[in-house]
N, C-alpha and C positions, 0 to 999 in steps of 0.2 A: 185826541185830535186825529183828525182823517190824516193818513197816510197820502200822497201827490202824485200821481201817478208814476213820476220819474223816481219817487224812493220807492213803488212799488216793483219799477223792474228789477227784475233777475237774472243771470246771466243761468249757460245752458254752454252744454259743451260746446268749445271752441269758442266760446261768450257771443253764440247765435241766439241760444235759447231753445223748445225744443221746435221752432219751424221752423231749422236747418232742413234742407235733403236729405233724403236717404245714405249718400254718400259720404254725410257729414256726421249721422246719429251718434256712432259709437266714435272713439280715437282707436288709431292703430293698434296701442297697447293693451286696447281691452280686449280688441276684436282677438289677437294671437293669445291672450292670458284666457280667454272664453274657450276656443276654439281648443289649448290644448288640456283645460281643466275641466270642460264639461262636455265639450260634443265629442272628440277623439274617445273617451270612456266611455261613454253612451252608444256609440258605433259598436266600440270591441264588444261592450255588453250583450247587444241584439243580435251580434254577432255567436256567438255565446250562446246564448238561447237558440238561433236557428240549429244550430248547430246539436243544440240537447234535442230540439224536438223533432229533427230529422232522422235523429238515433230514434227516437220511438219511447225515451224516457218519458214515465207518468208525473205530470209535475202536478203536486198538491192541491187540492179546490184550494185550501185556506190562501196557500202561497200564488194561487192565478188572483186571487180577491185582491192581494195587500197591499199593491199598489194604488188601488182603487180607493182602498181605504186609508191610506197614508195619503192619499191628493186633499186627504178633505182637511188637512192642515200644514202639509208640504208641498210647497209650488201652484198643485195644479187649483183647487176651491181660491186661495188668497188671491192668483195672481190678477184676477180684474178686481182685487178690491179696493185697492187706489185710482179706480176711473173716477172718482169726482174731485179727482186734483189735477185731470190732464189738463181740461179746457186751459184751465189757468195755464200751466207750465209748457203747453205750446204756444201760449200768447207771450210768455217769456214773464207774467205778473207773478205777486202772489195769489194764493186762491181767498178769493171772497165768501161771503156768504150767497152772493148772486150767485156765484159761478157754480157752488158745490150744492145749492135749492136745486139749479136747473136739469144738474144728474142724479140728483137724486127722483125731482117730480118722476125724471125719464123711466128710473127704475123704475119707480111706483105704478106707472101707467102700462110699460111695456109688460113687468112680469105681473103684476096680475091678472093682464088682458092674456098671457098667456099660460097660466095654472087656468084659468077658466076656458081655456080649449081643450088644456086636458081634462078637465069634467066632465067636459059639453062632447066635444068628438074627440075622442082620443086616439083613433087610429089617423085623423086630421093632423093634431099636435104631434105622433111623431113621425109619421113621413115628414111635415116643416121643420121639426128636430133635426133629422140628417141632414137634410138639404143646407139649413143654416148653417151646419157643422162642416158638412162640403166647404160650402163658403167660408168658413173663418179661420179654424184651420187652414184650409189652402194661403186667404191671405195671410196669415202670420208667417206661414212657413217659408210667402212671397216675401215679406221684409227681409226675414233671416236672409234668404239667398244673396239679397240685395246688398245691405248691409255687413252681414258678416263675411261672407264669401266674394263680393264683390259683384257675380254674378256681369261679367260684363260681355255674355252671349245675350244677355236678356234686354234687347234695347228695346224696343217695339212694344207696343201697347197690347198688341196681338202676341207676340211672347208672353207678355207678361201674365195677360189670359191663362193662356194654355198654360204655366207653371202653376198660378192659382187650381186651376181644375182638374191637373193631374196629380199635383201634390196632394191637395184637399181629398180628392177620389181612393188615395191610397189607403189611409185609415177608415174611410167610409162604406169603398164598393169590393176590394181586396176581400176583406173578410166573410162580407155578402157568399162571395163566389165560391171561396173558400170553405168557410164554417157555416154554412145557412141554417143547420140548428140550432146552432150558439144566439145567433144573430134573435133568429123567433123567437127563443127563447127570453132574449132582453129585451123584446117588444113587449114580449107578452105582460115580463113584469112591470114594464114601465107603464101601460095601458093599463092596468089596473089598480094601480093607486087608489083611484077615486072609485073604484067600487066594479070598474068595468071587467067581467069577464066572458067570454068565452065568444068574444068577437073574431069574427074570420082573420087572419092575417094579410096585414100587407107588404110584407116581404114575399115577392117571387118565387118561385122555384126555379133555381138557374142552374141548368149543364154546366156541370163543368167545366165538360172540356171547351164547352163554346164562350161560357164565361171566361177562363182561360185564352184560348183563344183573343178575345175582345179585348183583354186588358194589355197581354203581351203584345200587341197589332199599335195601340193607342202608346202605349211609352214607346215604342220602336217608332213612329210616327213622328211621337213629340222629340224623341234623341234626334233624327232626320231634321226635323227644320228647326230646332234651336242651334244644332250644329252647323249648319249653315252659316250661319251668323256667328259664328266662334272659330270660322275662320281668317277674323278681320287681324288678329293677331294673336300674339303665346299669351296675352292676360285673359284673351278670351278663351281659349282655348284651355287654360287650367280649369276657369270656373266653371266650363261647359261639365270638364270630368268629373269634376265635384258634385258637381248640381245631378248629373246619371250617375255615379257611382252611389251616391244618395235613394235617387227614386229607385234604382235598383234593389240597393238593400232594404229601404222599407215595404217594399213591395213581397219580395221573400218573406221579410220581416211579418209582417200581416196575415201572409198565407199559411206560413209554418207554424208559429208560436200561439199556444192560445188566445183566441179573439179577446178573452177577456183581461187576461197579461198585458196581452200586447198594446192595447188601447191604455191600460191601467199607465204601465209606463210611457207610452208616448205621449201622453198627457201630462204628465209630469216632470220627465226629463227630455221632452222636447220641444212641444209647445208651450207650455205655461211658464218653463226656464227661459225662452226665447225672448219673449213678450215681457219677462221681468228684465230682463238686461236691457231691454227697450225701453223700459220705466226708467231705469238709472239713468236712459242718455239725455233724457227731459228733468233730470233731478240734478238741480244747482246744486244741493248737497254732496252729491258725489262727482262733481266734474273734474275735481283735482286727485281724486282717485280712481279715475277712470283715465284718466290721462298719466298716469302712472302704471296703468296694467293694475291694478290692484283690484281686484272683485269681492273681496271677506264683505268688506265694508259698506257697500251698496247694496249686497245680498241683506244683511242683516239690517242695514234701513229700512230696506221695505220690510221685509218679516215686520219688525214693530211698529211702523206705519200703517200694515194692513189689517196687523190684529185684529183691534176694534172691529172693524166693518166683518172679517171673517165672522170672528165671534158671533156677529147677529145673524149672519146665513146658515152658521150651527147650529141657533137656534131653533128660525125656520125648518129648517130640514127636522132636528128632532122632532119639531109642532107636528111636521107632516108627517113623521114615521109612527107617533104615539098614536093622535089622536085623529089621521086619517077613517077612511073608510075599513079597511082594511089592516087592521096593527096586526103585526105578523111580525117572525124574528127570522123569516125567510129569506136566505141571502137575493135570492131572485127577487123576492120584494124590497129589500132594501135599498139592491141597485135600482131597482125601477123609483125607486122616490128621490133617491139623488139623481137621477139622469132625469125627472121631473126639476128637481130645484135648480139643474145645470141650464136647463133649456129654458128656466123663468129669468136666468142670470145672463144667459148668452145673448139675449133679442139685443137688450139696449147695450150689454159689452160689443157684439159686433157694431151698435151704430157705433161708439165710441173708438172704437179701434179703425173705423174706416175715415171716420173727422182726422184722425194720425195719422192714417195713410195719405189723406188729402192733404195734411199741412207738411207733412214731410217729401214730398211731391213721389211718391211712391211708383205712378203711372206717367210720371214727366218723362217721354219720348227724350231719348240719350241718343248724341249723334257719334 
């Protein structure tokens, strides 16, 4: 017997479901049980590292990989693989068959429309690679702010911008400026996958101290006018320092520590950890344990929730690493076929994530 639509709804934290507000996503409890069991460790840690690699200590090829390589079944690979249960769970239903065909078509169409630009022009696919990743990163890192931190310098649509593109720029253009060999280097192998090599680069060659220059000029900018507006009172004013004491350190963060480390982990333990606890706050299942402070619990939901779907993007990815154009045990090839299957994953996960931002009014002008 069909289910009524009224026994199909489901309650969502605070019994909104997840199209509450931003201000609504997580409860208090979680937001401080989050804030001192994963981000305050994840600070000291990057912390930590700048700190080794200011000394000038040689840190392992194997150990700059391992994070890269542990994402592909801790936090970072899983975390968009519960996108074909948002639709539903920001409607506040359960998920359908309708609902979970429609994300899946979306996959089906977006990433193979885009593994076939990495065939066809691959220096095409990844310039559009960064650029997307600007974009999604940034936005996820805009919810975090919002949500976890409160973030309440950031009223304006026009803020809200500017944290999206400078946050998102940190992991993107930082290392650019920074490591520009590293950088070619993970083009080169990600262009080649499918067979292409010895195509001109399209990464830059950027000064710099002028690259420098440009970046320290743009957060110093962006501290100036979001500060402005943080001085409407001390709640804004806290988030203000948070939100720079933040771009600060990742910024360091980016420049200092190897470009491949450094992304390995922020991927994992910043973004893709960000974005799961964002899942929790749209999961009826955990809204009495989030409203508890309690995190074990919703962590290890999704882990077994997302398995399955993980598992078949393992398997993709091994398809492309074996029986590509190129089978090599070459870690630079390697990377470049996961940052191929990330980029076939990310098209429709950022449309997905930005439907959330819309239902969760992410861009709703706060007076």
């Amino acid at each position: 017997m069909r289910a009524s639509t009224a026994d199909r709804r489901v309650g969502g934290v605070g019994g909104a479901g997840g199209s509450a507000g931003v201000a609504e996503a997580l409860p208090a409890a979680a937001r401080s049980a989050f804030a001192r069991r994963f981000t305050l460790p994840t600070r000291v840690l990057f912390v930590v590292l700048i700190v080794v690699s200011l000394a000038g200590a040689q840190i392992p090829l194997w150990l700059q990989y391992l994070p890269l390589a542990a994402s592909l079944v801790i936090f970072g690979l899983p975390h968009g693989a519960l996108d074909h249960l948002v639709p539903a769970r920001l409607a506040g239903t359960r998920p359908s068959t309708r609902s979970i065909a429609r994300v899946v078509v979306l996959y089906a169409l977006l990433g193979t429309a885009t593994l076939a630009l990495w065939a066809i022009a691959p220096m095409l696919a990844f310039g559009l690679f960064i650029l997307l990743t600007w974009y999604h990163w940034g936005q996820g890192d805009l919810f975090a702010v919002l949500a976890l931190d409160g973030a309440h310098h950031l009223r304006s649509r026009a803020s809200k911008a500017a944290a999206l593109l400078v946050r998102g720029a940190l992991p993107m253009v930082v290392p650019l400026v920074a490591q520009g060999d590293t950088y070619r280097s993970v083009e080169a192998g990600a262009t080649s996958v499918f067979g292409a090599t010895g195509t001109p680069s399209l990464i830059p060659a950027v000064d710099p101290a002028i690259g420098t220059a440009l970046i320290v000029g743009a957060l110093v900018a962006y501290a100036l006018v979001t500060g402005i507006a943080a001085r409407r009172s001390r709640q804004s004013r806290r988030s203000w320092l948070i939100d720079i004491a933040d771009v600060a350190l990742l910024a360091v963060f980016f420049a200092a520590v190897p470009a491949v480390l450094a992304i390995g982990l922020y991927f994992c333990l910043w973004h893709a950890l960000r974005h799961i606890i964002r899942l929790s706050g749209i999961d009826p299942a955990s809204t009495a344990d989030l409203e508890a402070g309690r995190l074990g619990r919703p962590l290890w939901r999704f882990a077994v929730d997302a398995a399955p779907v993980t598992l078949i993007a393992l398997v993709i990815l091994i398809g492309l690493a074996v029986f590509g154009p190129r089978s090599t045990a070459d870690p630079e090839y390697l990377l470049g076929v996961y940052l191929v299957l990330l980029s076939a994953l990310t098209v429709p996960h950022a449309v997905i994530v930005t439907v959330m931002d819309a239902r969760q009014r992410v861009w709703v002008t706060r007076q």
